[in-house]
Structures are given as C-alpha cells and as structure tokens.
C-alpha positions in Angstrom: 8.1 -5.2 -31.1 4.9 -7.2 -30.7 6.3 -10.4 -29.8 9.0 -8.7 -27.2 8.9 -8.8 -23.4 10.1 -7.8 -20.5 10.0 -8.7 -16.7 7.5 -7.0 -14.3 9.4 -6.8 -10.5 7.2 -7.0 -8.0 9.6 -6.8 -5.1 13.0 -8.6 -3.5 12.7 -11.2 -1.3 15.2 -14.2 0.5 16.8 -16.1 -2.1 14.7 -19.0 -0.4 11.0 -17.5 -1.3 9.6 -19.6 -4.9 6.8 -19.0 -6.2 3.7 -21.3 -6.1 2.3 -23.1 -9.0 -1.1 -21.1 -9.3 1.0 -17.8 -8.4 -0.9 -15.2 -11.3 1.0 -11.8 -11.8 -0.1 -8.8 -13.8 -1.5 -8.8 -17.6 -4.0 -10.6 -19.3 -3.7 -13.4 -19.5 -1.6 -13.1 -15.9 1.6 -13.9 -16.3 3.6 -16.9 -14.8 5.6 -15.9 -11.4 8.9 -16.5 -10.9 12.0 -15.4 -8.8 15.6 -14.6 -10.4 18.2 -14.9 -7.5 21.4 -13.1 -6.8 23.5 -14.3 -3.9 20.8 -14.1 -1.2 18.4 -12.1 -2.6 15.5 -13.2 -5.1 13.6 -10.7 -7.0 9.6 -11.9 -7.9 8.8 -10.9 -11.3 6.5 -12.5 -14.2 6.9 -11.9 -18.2 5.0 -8.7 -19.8 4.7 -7.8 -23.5 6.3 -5.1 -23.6 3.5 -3.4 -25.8 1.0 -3.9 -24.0 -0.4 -1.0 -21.4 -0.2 -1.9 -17.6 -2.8 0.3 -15.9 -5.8 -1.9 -15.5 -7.3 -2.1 -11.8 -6.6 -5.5 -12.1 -2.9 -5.5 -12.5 -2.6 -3.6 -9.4 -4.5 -5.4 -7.4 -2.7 -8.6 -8.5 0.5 -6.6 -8.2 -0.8 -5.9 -4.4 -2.4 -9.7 -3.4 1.3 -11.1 -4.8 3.4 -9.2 -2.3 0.6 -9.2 0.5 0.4 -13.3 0.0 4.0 -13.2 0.3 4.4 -11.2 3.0 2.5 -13.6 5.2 5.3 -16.2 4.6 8.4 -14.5 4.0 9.8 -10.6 4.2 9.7 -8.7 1.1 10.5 -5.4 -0.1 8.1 -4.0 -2.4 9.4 -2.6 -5.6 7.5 0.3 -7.4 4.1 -0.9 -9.2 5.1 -0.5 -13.1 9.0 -1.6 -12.7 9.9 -3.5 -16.2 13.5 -4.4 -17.2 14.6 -6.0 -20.3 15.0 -9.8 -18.3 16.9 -11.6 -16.1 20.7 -9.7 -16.4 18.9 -6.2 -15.7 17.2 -7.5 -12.7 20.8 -9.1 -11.5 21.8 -5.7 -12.3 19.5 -4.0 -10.0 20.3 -6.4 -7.3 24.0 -6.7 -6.7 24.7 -3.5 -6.0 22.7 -3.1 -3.2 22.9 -6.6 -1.9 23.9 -6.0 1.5 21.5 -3.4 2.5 18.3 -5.3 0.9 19.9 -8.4 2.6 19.6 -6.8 6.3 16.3 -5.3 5.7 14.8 -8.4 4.4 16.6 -9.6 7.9 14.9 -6.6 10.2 11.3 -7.3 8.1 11.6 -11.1 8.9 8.2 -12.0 10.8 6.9 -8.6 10.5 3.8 -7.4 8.3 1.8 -4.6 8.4 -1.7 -3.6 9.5 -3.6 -0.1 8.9 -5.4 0.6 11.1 -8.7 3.4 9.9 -11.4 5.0 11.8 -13.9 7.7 11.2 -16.0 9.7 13.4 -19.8 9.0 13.1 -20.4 12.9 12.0 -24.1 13.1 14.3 -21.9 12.3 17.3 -19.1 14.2 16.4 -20.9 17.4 15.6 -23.6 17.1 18.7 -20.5 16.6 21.3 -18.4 19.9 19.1 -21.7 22.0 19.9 -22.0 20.7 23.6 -18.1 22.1 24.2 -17.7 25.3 22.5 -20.6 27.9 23.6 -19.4 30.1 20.5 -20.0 27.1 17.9 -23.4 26.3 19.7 -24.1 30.1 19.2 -23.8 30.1 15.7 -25.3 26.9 14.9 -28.3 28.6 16.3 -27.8 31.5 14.3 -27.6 29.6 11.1 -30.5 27.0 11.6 -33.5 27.8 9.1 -31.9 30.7 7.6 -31.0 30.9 3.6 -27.4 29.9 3.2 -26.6 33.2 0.9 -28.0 35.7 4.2 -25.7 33.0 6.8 -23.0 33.3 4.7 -20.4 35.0 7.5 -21.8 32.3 10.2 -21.5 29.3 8.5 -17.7 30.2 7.0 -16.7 30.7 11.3 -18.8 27.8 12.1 -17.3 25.8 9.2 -13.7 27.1 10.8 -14.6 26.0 14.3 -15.6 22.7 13.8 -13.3 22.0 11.2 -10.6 23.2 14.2 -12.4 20.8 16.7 -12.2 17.7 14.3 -8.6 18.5 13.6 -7.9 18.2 17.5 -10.4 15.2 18.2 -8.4 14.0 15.2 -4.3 14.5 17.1 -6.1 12.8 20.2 -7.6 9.7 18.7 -4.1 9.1 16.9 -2.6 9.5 20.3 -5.1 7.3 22.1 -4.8 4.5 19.4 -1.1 4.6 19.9 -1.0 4.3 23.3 -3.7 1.1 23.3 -1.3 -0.9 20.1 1.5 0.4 21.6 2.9 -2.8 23.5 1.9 -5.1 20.1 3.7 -3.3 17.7 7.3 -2.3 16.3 6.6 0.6 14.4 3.7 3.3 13.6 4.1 5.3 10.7 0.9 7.9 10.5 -1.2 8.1 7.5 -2.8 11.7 6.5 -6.4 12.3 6.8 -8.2 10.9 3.6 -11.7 12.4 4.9 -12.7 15.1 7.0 -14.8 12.6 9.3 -11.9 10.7 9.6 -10.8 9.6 13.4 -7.6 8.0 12.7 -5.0 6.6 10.3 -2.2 4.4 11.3 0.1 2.0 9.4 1.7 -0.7 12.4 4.2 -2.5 11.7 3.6 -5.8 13.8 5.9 -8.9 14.6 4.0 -12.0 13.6 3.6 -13.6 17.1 2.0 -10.4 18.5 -0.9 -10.3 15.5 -3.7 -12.6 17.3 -2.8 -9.7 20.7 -3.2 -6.8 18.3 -6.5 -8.0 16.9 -7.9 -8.5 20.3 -6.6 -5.2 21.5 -8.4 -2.7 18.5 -11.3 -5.1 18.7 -11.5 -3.9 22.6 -11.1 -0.3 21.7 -13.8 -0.4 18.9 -16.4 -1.6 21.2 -15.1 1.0 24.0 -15.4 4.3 20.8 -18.4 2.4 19.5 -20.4 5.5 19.8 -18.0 8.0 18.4 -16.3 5.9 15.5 -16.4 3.0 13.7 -12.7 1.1 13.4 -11.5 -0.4 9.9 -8.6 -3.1 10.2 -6.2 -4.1 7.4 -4.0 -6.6 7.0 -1.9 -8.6 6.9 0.1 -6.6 4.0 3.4 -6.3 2.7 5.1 -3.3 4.6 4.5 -0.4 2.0 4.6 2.7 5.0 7.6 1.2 6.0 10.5 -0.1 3.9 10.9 -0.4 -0.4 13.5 -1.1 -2.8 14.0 1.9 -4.0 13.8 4.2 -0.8 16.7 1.2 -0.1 18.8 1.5 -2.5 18.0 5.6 -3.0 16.9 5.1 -6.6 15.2 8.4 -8.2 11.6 8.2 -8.1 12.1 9.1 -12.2 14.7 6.5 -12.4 12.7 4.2 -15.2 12.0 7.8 -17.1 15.8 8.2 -17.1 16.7 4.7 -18.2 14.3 4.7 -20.8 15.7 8.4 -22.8 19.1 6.9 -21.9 19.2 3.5 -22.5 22.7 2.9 -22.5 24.0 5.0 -19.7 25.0 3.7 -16.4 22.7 5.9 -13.9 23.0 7.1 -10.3 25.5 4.1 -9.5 23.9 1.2 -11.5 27.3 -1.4 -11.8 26.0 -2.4 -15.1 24.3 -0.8 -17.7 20.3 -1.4 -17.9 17.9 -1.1 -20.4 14.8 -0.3 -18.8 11.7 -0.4 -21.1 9.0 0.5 -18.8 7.4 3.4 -16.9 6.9 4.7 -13.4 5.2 7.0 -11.3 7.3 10.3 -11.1 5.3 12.0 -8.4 3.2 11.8 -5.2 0.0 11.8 -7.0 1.5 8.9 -8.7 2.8 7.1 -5.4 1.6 3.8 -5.3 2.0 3.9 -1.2 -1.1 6.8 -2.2 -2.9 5.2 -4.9 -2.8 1.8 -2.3 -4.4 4.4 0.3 -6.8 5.4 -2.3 -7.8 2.3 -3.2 -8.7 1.2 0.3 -10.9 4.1 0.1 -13.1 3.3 -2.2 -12.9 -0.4 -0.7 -14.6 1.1 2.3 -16.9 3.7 0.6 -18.6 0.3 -1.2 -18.5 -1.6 2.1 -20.5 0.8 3.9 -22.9 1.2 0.8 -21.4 5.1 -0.5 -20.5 3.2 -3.7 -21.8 1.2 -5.7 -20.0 -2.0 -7.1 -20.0 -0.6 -10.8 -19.0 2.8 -9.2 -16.5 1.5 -7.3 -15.0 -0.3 -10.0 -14.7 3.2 -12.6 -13.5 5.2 -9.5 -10.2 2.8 -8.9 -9.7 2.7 -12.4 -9.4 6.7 -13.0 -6.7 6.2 -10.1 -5.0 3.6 -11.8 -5.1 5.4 -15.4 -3.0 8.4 -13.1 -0.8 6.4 -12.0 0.3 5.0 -15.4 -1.6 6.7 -18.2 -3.2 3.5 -19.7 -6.8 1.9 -20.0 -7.4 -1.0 -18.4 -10.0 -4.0 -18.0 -11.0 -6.5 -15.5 -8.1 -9.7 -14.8 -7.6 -12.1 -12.8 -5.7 -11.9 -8.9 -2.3 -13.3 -7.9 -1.5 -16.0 -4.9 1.6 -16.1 -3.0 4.8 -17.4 -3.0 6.2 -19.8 -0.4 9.1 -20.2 1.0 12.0 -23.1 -0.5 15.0 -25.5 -0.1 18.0 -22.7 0.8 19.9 -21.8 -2.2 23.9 -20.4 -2.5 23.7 -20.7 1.5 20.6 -18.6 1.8 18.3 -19.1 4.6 15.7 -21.7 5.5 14.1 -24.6 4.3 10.9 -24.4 6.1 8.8 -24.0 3.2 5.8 -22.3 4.6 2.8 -20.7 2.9 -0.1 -18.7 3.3 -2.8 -20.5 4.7 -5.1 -21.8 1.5 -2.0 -22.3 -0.7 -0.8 -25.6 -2.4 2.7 -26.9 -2.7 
C-alpha cells in the first residue's frame, strides 16, 4: 500500500486547458498537475499516495489557488476538495457520462468568475445610529448603563433582542442596496449567510470578464459613500464555488466517495463504469468546502484587521481543515494555474492564455 496512488481531481475544465510547468497541486512534496481528457472535457488532477492524510491547510489552499488561477484563463467546474480515484480510467469514468451537461456549463461559465463581495458594520456607528431610532432601545440602554450585569439582567436580554432585530434589518437593506449598485456589472448574485453579527453584507457575484475593471470601480464608489457605517472586503477573481460544481452537475451524492469506498465494485447512482474510489469526502454542511472556503476567508480577514494573529490564524484554519477531512496537517507549498492549449479531438481554442505572472 505504501508505494500506491491515486489521482486528486481538482475540477473539469475544456479539453483545451494544460497545465503549466510550475503548476504545484496538493501533498508534500506537491504533486505534478496534469489534465486527463474525454472528448471535450479535461479533468485537472495530480498523483497522491494513497496513504498519506490530505487535510493540511496547505493542500486546500493549493487545492483553492489551482482552480482560482485557472479560473482567470479558462471556465472550470470545481470538483469536491478530497475527490481521489484510483487513475486515469476512473476519472474517464466520471466524465462520460455526464459529458454534455459539464460541456454546456463549462460553455455558460466561459469568461465568467466570481467575486465576494463582504462588509461589516463598524459596531460604534451601528449601535449609536440603533439608539438614535428606537426611543425603547435608547430607554434601556439608559437603564442598563453602570448597573451590575446580574441586577440588568431583564434589560439587557430585550436590549440584546432589539438591536439584534435592528442589525438583522440594516442587514436585508445593505444586501439590497449592494445589489442594486453591482447590479448592471454582474450575471448572477448568489447571497452568502451572515458569518458575524457586525456583518453588513455577504454577496457572491458572478461577473463576465469584460465587466470586472466596471465592477471594481463601482464597490470602490460605494465603500467611500458607507465609509462611515462599514468597511467593504472584495474577493476575487475565484473559480465560481456559489455557483456551479461537478457534482451538483452531474447530481452525485454528497456521500458518493463513502459509498464507493464500502462498495468498491458496484456501479453507483448511474456511474457507466464501475469505479474504485479510494478517497474520502465531506458528507455534510459542516464539511462543505463552499463553507470551510467561507470560513477560511474569515480568518483571512480577522488577521488583516489585526483580530488574529499570524500563528493564530494559522491553528484556527487548520481545526477547520482537520473537520473537513479528519487528518493533521503541516505547512506546503501553493499551486499556479493552468493555461489554456492547442484544441484537442475538436475541442475549443488555441489561444493559449494565462494568468497574468505565469510562464509558458
């Protein structure tokens, strides 16, 4: 077993997309990128020993860079974080079946990426302008101030209630303002849950690549107009996460590598082929990687505005990673993009672009 591998899938992508020479995928060392085609699909995947654990920080975030990179040049529909087959027939195996409808999403996503779009109330503002509107709150504020918190306890629960009502509604209207001002820039707007009580908003915009520079310019304006209320977090360019992936595509089971591996041999929920699968994935929400991604840029933010430390930072994503696949992990290296080839079996272009920064 110690000298056996298997092939990590990142996620499918035109048959066109290679990968670039210093392309780096999970494990350590990382392990060389490649794509395995099937008509006019290509899936990107790299080589993993099979016994070793894939829950460091670091394969993630290399798992993450990989299909943001290549989302920059080419569409690509991400695949769950932790997908491993047994090589090159299982992944045709997961392919053909579902050619056609991978084939017109990769078509819709062509040009399009993904922005989130994060913004969180500054809580002085927020709570002076809550008090200023709602005589009752302002009431017992005052009846609260200097006194112990065990004789305020009735107070502070209905003050708690009120405010906690009033950031909920600021909340539904900053979402709805936000919209409005990205509206003309973008395709789609899928909204994110809150992942604070401070925060403002939480959007995911889908945005055609021609429209990105407009975008920018138009957040940038409505920052400096809510200066004073919030501050405004941008994301992107990513691969689009909120939006599309393979296995929402081709309705795969969240559990579908959990029932692969106790049943090896068995064809499952339509598979054309039989597929050994010799990996695990997350069978849950908690376990999401579309939530441990949202997670992540958390605790990216908490260490930007000083909340967290670096070392902090660094133990906090691994705890999320060691949920999402029940390993121990340790620092790595990041992956580059792919770039996009010479058409192959009549697949699409030959324009061969590439993330800005990359080599040929």
């Amino acid at each position: 077993m110690a000298d056996e591998t298997g092939l990590f899938i990142y996620g499918v992508v035109p048959a066109d997309v290679e990968a670039t020479p210093d392309a780096a995928g999970v494990g350590d060392p990382p392990g060389e990128v490649a794509v395995i085609r099937h008509g006019d699909l290509g899936a990107l995947v790299s080589e993993v020993p099979l016994e070793a654990p894939l829950g460091r920080s670091a394969d993630l975030r290399a798992y993450q860079e990989l299909l943001d990179g290549t989302a920059a040049v080419a569409p690509v529909l991400p695949v769950r974080f932790g997908t491993v087959v047994t090589g090159p027939d299982a992944v045709i195996d997961l392919l053909r079946p579902h050619h056609d409808r991978f084939a017109a999403a990769l078509a819709e996503y062509e040009g399009r990426v993904q922005y989130v779009v994060h913004g969180r109330f500054d809580e002085r503002t927020l709570l002076r302008g809550v008090l200023d509107e709602n005589p009752t709150a302002a009431g017992l504020a005052e009846q609260v101030r200097g006194r112990p918190e065990a004789a305020s306890r009735e107070p502070r629960i209905r003050l708690g209630e009120l405010i906690s009502q009033a950031v909920e509604l600021r909340r539904e209207a900053e979402n709805r303002r936000l919209l409005d001002a990205t509206a003309e820039y973008v395709v789609s707007a899928q909204p994110r849950p809150p992942s604070h009580e401070l925060d403002a908003a939480h959007l995911a915009l889908l945005v055609d690549a021609d429209q990105e520079a407009a975008l920018v310019d138009a957040l940038e304006e409505y920052a400096q107009h809510r200066g004073g209320l919030l501050r405004l977090r941008l994301l992107g360019p990513l691969a689009p996460y909120d939006f599309v992936s393979a296995h929402q595509l081709a309705g795969w089971p969240v559990d579908l590598l959990w029932a692969l591996l106790t049943l090896p041999y068995a064809p499952v929920r339509g598979l054309t082929a039989v597929v050994a699968v010799v990996a695990r994935e997350a069978e849950s929400r908690q376990r999401n990687p579309v939530n441990v991604r949202r997670e992540l840029e958390e605790l990216d933010a908490a260490a930007a505005a000083g909340e967290l430390s670096a070392e902090e930072r660094d133990r906090a994503e691994q705890r999320v990673l060691d949920r999402l696949t029940g390993g121990a992990g340790r620092a790595g290296a990041r992956a580059r993009p792919a770039r996009r080839g010479p058409a192959r079996e009549g697949g699409a272009r030959d324009d061969r672009r590439r993330r800005p920064g990359s080599t040929a």
